[in-house]
N, C-alpha and C positions, 0 to 999 in steps of 0.2 A: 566229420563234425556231426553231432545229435544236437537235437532241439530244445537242450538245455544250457547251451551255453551261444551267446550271439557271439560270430565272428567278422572279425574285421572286415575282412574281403568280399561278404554280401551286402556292406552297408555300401561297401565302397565301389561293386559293382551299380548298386542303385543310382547313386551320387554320377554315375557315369554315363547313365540311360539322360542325362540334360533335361530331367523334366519341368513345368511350368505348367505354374498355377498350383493347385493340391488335388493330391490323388491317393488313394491307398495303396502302397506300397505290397499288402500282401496279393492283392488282388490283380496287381500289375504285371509284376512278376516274379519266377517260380524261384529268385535268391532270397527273398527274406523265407519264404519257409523254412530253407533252410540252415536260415542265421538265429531265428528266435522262437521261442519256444510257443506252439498252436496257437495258443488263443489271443496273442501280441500281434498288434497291426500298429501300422506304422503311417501316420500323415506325411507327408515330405512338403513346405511350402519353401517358397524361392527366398526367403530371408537369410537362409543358412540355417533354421532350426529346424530337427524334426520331433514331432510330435507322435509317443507312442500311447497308444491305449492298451489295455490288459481285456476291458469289457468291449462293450458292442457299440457302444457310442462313448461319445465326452458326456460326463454328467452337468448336470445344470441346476442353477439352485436361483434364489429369491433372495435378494440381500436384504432384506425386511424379514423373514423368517431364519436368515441363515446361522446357527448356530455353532462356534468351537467349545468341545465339551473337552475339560479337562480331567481326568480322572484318576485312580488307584492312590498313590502315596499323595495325597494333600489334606490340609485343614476339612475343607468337607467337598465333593465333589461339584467344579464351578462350569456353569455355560453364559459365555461370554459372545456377545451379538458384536455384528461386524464397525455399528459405532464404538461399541467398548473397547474394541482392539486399535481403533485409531484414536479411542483420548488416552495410550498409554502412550509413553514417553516417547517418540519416533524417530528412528533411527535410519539414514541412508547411508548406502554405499554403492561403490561402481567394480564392477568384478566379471571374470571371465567364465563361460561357464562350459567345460568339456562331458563331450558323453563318450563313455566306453568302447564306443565304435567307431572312434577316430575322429569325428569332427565338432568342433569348439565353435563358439558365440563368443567376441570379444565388448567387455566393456558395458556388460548389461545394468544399465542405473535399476538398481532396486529401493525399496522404501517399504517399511513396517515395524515390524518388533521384535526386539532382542529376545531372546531366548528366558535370559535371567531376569528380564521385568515381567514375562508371563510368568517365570516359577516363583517371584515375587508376593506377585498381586496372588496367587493359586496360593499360596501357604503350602508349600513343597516342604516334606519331612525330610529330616537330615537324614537318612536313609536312602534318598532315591538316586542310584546307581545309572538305570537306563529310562528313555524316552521313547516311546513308539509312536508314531506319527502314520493316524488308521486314515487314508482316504475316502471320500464320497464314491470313488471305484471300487468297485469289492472284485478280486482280492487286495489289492493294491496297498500295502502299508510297510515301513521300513524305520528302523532307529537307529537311536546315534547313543551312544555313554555318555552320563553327564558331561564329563570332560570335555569329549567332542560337540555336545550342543551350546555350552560355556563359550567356545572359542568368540572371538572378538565381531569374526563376518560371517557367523550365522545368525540367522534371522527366518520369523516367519514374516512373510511376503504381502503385500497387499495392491503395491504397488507395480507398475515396470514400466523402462524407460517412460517416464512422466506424465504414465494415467494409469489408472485400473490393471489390472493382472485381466487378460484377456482368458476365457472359457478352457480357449486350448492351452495356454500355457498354466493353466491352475486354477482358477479363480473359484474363488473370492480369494482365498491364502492359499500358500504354500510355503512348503520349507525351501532354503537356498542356505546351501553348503559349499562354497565354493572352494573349496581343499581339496573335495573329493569328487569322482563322476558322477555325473550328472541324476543316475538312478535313485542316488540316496537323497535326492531334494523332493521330495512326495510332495505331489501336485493335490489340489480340490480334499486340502487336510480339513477336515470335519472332528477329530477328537485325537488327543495327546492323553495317553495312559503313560504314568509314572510306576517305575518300577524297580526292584532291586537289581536287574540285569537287562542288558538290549538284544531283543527278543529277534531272531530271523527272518530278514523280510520276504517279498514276494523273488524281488531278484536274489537273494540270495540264497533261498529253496532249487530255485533253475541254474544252478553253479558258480554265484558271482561272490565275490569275496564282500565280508563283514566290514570291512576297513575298508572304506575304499577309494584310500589315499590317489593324488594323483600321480602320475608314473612311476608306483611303486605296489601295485594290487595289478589282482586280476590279469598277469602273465607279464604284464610293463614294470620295465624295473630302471630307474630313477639312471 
């Protein structure tokens, strides 16, 4: 195994070390090095979610300053503050959410905004094919084809189970894709570039598939 593609077996070795409370995973022990690629660390907390980061820390923002910049294919380039994202139209759902390394989160109530009322209120050109979704994390950014960000239970995030989207799981917004694994729900999204095609993301540069359906990508097949 190289440290461009994570495998099952060091997540699921981690999962079997019974740890409690939160710790860094790469710091702990020597299977995630060799499940994800260098500069990926791994939170692990006792709820069932693990929390990975690409940087050095979670980023952190000001919901008073905090701005989603819309940009490429629209009417004119729009930055929408985190009240303007909650007086659009609101939409919840309850959905399960799997990551690629075998373990799933069932039933997570989300709450925020459909996809098609931001490409709405944006003045999105009939042209725009793909959406990239650039995190507050640098490198950290991933998209979906219109098609795929159309779907009915994506949404970007504001909410979870019944407050705030917490630091580590995203906040302020995020994307939730629950079709597919968990990588392509880009966590602390700060700007949406519209585009004629969906452009390669971080995980998909370290050998993860474009698509990525649930148990039918990335080696799982239905």
């Amino acid at each position: 195994m190289n440290d461009r593609t994570i495998g099952r077996a060091g997540f699921l070795g981690i999962l079997g070390l019974g740890a409690a409370g939160l710790f860094l995973a790469k710091d702990a022990t020597g299977l995630l090095d060799r499940a994800v690629p260098k500069s990926v660390s791994s939170i692990v907390p006792t709820s069932g979610w693990r929390i990975y980061t690409v940087g050095s820390s979670i980023p952190t923002f000001d919901p008073v300053t905090y701005r989603l910049d819309v940009t490429g294919l629209v009417g004119s380039p729009t930055s929408y503050t985190l009240a303007d994202l909650k007086a659009m139209p609101r939409a919840d759902q309850i959905s399960d959410f799997h990551c690629v390394t075998g373990w799933s989160v069932s039933d997570v109530r989300w709450g925020g905004v459909r996809i098609a009322d931001l490409l709405e209120r944006a003045g999105a050109q009939s042209n725009v094919a793909g959406l990239n979704f650039v995190s507050a994390e640098s490198p950290y950014e991933d998209s979906l084809t219109l098609e795929q960000a159309l779907l009915p239970d994506v949404m970007l995030a504001y909410e979870m189970d019944g407050g705030p989207i917490s630091r580590p799981h995203g906040a302020p917004v995020r994307l939730v894709m629950p079709q597919m694994y968990g990588y392509k729900s880009v966590k602390w999204v700060n700007r949406i570039e519209l585009g004629t095609t969906a452009l390669p993301g971080y995980w998909e540069q370290n050998g993860y598939d474009a698509d990525a359906w649930l148990g039918n990508s990335n080696g799982f097949s239905s």
